[in-house]
FIVO-774005 format. One record per residue (C-alpha): x negated, y, z negated; residue in one letter. Coordinates in steps of 0.05 Angstrom, whole numbers, plus 5000, padded with zeros to 4 digits. Each point is the difference from the previous one (the first is absolute). Last residue first. Example, Ala and Ser with C-alpha at 12.3 -4.5 7.8 and 13.67 -1.06 7.14 Angstrom:
2
- xx_yy_zz_r
- 4727_4979_4857_S
- 5027_4931_4987_A
// end
This chain:
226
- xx_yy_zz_r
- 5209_5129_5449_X
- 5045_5054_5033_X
- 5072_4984_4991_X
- 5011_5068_4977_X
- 5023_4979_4936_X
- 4932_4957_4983_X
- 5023_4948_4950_X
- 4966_4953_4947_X
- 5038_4956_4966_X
- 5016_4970_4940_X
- 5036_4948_4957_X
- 5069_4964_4997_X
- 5055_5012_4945_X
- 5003_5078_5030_X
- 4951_5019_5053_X
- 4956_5047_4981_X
- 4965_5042_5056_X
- 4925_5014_4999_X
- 5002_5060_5046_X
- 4962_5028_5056_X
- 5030_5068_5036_X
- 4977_5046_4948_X
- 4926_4988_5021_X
- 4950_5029_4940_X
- 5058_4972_4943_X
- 4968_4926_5019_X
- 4953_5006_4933_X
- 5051_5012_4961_X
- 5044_4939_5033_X
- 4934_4956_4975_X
- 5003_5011_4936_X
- 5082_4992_4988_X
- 4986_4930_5037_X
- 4945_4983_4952_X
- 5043_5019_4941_X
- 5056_4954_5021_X
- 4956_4948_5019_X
- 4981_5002_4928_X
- 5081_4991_4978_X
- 4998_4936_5042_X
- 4938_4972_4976_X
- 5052_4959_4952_X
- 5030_4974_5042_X
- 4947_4952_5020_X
- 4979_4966_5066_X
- 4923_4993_5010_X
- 4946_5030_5052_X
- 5004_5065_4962_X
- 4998_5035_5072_X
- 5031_4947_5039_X
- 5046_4970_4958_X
- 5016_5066_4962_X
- 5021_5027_5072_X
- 5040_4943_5018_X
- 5053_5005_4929_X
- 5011_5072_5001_X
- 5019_4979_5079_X
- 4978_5036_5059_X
- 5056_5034_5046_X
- 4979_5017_5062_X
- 4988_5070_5026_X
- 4922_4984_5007_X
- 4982_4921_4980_X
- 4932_5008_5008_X
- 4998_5074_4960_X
- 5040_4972_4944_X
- 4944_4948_4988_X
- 4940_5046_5011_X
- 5040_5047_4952_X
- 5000_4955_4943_X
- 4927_4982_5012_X
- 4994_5070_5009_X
- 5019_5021_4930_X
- 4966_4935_4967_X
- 4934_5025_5026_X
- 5012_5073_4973_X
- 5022_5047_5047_X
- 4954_5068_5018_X
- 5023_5035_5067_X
- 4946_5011_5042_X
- 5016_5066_5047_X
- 4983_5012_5068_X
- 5062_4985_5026_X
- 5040_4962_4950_X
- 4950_4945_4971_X
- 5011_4942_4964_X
- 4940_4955_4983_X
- 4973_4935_4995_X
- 4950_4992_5044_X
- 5030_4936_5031_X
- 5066_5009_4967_X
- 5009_5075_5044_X
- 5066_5032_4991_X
- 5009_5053_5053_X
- 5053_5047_4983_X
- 5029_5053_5044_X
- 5065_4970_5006_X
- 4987_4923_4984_X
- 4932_4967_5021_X
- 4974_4940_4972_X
- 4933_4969_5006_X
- 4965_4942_4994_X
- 5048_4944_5012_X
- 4984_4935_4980_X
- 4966_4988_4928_X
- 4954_5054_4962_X
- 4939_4992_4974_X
- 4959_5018_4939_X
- 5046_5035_4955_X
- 5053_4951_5019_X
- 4957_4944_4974_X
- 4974_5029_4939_X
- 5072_5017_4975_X
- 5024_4931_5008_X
- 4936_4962_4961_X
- 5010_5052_4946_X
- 5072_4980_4996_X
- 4977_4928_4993_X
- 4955_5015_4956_X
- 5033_5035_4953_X
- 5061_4932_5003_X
- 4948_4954_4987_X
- 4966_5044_4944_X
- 5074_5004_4966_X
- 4988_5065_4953_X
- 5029_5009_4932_X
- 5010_5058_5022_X
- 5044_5027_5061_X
- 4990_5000_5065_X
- 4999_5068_5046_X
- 4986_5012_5070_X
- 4977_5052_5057_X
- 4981_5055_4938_X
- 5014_5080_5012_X
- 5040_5023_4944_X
- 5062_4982_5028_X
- 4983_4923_5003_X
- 4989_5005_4924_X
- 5057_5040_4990_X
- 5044_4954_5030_X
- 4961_4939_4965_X
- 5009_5024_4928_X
- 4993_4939_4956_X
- 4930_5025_4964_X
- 4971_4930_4988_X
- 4954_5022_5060_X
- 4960_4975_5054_X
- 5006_5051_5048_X
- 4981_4989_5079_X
- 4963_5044_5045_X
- 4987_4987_5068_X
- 4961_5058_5039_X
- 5040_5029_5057_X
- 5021_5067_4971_X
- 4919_5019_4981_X
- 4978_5069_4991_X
- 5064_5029_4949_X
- 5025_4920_4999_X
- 4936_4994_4946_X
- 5019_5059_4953_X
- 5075_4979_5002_X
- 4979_4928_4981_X
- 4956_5028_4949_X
- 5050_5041_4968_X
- 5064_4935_5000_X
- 4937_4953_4967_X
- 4979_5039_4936_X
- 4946_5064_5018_X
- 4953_4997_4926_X
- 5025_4938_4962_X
- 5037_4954_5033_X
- 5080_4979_5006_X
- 5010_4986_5069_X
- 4958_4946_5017_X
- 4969_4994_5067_X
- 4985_4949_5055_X
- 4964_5031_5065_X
- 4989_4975_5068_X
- 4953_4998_5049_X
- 4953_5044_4969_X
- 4931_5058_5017_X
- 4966_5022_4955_X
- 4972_5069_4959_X
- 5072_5039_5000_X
- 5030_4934_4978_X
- 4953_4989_4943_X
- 5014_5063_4977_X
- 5074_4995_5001_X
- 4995_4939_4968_X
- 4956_5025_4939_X
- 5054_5054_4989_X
- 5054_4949_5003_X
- 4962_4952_4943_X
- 4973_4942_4993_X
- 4973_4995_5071_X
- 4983_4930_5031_X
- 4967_4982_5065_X
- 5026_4942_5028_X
- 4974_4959_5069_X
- 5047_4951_5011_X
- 4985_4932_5020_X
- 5057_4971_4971_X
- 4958_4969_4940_X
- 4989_5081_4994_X
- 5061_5006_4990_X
- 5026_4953_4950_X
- 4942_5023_4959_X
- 5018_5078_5006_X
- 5072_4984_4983_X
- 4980_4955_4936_X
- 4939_5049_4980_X
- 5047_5067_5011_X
- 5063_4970_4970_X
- 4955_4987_4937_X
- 4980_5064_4997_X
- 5049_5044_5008_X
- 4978_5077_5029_X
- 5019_4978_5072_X
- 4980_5032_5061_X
- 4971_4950_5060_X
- 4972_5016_5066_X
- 5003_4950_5040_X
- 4948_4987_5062_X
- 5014_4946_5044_X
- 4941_4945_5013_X
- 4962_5018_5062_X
// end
């Protein structure tokens, strides 16, 4: 079954060209011009992934990202925006950001990355740390009885901290494997992942995301528990 996108843009010519590229791809798109018309169509279907503008009439980009993560934290969404405000991007709810004019190689590339870790995960299958149980094959968190809701970036992060527990993970090793590329410049949006997912840890006071100064991460259990 070809992947499902659903795609919010209120540009027209960036609509035909992306929608073109995609389907050639063997994408499946279904096109909103608007956020209202989004939200609609993703309260009647069911997507793989989702590619939205931010400025739109009716609910822009950052509202219908917050809308969507409020029933679905594992969904991909990625902006497509000539707004150049990736922190808040990321902050408001989206997995990924890349700025307009858009390189199709480079979109669907990314898109190819977050399909495949939404649809399996590699190696271990779960993590536990404290009273955490990280789960990549059903991809979930859970403390007890309770589902904690990360985004598909956020435990892709963690996955990685989570295999390498109380050792140091580089800045640089965790953007390899989770963007599956070496840039700096995702540096500053690891940094708002990372804040993310140390909310969501606040249920067990003894796990931690520690930083380690000039180095990277890591992931720590103080009562040696894990």
């Amino acid at each position: 079954m070809a992947p499902r996108v659903l795609f919010a843009e209120n540009d027209l010519p960036t609509v035909y060209v992306i929608k073109k590229v995609l389907e050639e791809e063997g994408y499946e798109v279904h096109i909103a011009y608007n956020g209202d018309a989004a939200w609609k169509l993703f309260n009647e279907m069911e997507f793989d992934i989702c590619l939205f503008d931010i400025l739109m009439p009716g609910l822009n980009g950052y509202e219908l990202a917050t809308e969507i993560r409020k029933s679905n934290t594992l969904l991909p969404i990625i902006y497509l925006s000539g707004v150049s405000d990736i922190i808040k991007g990321l902050k408001m709810g989206a997995d990924d950001y890349i700025l307009k004019p858009v390189n199709l190689a480079e979109l669907i590339l990314r898109m190819k990355v977050f399909l495949k870790l939404a649809g399996r995960a590699t190696g271990k299958k779960v993590y536990t740390f404290g009273n955490y149980v990280l789960d990549m094959e059903k991809l979930v968190l859970t403390i007890g009885d309770t589902k904690v809701n990360l985004s598909m970036k956020e435990m892709r992060i963690l996955s990685v901290l989570a295999k390498n527990i109380k050792n140091t993970v580089s800045r640089e090793n965790i953007i390899q494997e989770v963007w599956n590329k070496s840039n700096a410049k995702i540096e500053r949006p690891l940094y708002v992942f990372i804040h993310r997912i140390r909310k969501h840890l606040k249920a067990d006071p003894r796990v931690e995301i520690e930083t380690i100064r000039n180095e990277g991460y890591r992931l720590q259990v103080f009562d040696g528990l894990n």
